[in-house]
N, C-alpha and C positions, 0 to 999 in steps of 0.2 A: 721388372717383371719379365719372367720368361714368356712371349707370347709362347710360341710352337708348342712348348713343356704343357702349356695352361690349356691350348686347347688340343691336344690327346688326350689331356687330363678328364675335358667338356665330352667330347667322344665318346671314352671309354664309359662312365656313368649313364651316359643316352642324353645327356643333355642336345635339346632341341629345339632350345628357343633364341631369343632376339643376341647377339653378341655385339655389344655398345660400346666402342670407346668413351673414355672418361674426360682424357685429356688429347686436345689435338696439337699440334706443331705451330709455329706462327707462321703464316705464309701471307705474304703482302700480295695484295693484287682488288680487284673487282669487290667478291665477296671472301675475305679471306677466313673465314669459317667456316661457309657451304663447301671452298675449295678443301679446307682441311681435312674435313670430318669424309669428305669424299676421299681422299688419299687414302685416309686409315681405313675404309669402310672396303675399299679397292684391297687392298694390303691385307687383309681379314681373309677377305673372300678368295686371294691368290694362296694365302696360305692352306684355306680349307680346300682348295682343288688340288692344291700339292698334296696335302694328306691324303683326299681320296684316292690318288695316281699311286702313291705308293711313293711318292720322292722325297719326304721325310717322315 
C-alpha cells in the first residue's frame, strides 16, 4: 500500500474521520502492541503534518 498516495487520496474527497492501521510491526518489548500501533499511529500523524506543511 501506498500510505502518502492513500492519504491525498483521503484529503482530497474530505475524508475526516478515524484513520486505523490494520496491521502493526512486531516489536518485542513490555507491551508490544500498545508500542506498535503507537509507532504506526505516530507515523500516520507525521505524515499528515507533512501534507499539511506542504512537504509532500
Amino acid at each position: 500500500m501506498d500510505t502518502i498516495r492513500s492519504l491525498k487520496i483521503y484529503k482530497e474527497v474530505g475524508y475526516k474521520y478515524m484513520i486505523m492501521p490494520d496491521h502493526v510491526p512486531t516489536i518485542s518489548g513490555r507491551d508490544p502492541i500498545g508500542v506498535a500501533f503507537s509507532f504506526c499511529y505516530g507515523y500516520i500523524a507525521a505524515l499528515l503534518e507533512a501534507m499539511d506543511r506542504g512537504h509532500i
